[in-house]
C-alpha positions as CSV (number, residue, x, y, z in Angstrom):
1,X,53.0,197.5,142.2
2,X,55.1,199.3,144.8
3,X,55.8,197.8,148.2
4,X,56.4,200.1,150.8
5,X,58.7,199.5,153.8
6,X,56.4,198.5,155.9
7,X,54.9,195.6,153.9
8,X,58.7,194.3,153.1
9,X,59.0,194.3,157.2
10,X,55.7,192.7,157.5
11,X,56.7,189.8,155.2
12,X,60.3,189.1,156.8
13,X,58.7,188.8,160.4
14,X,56.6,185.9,158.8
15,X,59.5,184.6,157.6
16,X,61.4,185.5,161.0
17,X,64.1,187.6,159.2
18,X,65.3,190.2,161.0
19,X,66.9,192.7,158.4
20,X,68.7,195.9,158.4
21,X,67.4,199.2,156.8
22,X,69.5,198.3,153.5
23,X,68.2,195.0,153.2
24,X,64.8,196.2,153.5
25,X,65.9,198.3,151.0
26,X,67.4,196.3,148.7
27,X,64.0,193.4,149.2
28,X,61.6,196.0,148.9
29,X,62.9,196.7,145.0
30,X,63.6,193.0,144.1
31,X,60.1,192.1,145.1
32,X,58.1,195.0,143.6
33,X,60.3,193.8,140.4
34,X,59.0,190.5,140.8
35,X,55.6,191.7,141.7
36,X,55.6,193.6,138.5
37,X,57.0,191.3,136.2
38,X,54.3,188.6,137.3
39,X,51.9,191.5,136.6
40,X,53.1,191.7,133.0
41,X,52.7,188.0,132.5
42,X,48.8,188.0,134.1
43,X,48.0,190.2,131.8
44,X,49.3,188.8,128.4
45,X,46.8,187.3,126.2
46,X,46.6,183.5,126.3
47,X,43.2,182.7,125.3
48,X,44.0,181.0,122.1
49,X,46.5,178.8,124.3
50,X,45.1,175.9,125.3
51,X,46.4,175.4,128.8
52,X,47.7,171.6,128.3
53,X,49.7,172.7,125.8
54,X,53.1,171.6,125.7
55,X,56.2,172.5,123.0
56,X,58.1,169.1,124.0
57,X,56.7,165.4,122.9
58,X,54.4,163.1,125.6
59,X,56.3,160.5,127.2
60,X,56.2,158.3,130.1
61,X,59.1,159.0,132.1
62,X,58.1,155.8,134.3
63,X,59.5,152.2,133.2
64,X,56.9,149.4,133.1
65,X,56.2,147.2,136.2
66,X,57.7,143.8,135.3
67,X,58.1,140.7,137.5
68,X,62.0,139.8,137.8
69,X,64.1,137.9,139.6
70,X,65.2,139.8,143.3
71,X,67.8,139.4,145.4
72,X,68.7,136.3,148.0
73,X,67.9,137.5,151.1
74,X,71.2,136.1,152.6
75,X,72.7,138.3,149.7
76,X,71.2,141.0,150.8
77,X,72.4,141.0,154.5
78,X,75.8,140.0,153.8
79,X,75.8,143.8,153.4
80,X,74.6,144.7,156.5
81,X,76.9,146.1,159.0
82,X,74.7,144.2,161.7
83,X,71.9,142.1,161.4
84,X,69.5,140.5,163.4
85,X,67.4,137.5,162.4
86,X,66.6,138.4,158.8
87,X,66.9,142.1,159.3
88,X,69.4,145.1,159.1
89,X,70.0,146.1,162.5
90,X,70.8,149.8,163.0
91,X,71.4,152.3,165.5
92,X,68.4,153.7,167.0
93,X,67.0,157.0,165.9
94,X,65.5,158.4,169.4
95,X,66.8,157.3,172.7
């Protein structure tokens, strides 16, 4: 699939890029290279892939929830550039 000029333009100015003729250009082939390149993967034959299929092992990348021991609070703030009460203070985000 071949993008003309016109669609490249279209595409940039919903991505407000403003672009010169050669990179117009120069997108208009990387993307009808992309275009057609996703075009050859659609239309390779995966029905005997199921589509869960992985080539690497199941794992849980997550670590079990266990109930431990946390920090002192006072340990905690010692930290703290500024505190107030039993809170970090900091500096304020929006005026």
């Amino acid at each position: 699939m071949s993008l003309t000029k016109e669609e490249v333009e279209h595409i940039a100015s919903l991505a407000h890029l403003q672009l010169g003729e050669q990179e117009l250009e120069k997108y208009r082939r990387q993307l009808t290279d992309i275009l057609d390149y996703a075009d050859r993967l659609r239309r390779v034959d995966t029905s005997a892939i199921s589509p869960t299929t992985t080539v690497l092992p199941l794992r849980s990348v997550l670590r079990t929830d266990e109930i431990r021991e946390s920090l002192a609070r006072d340990d905690v703030l010692a930290n703290a550039p500024e505190r107030d009460r039993q809170m970090f203070r900091i500096p304020p985000v929006f005026e």
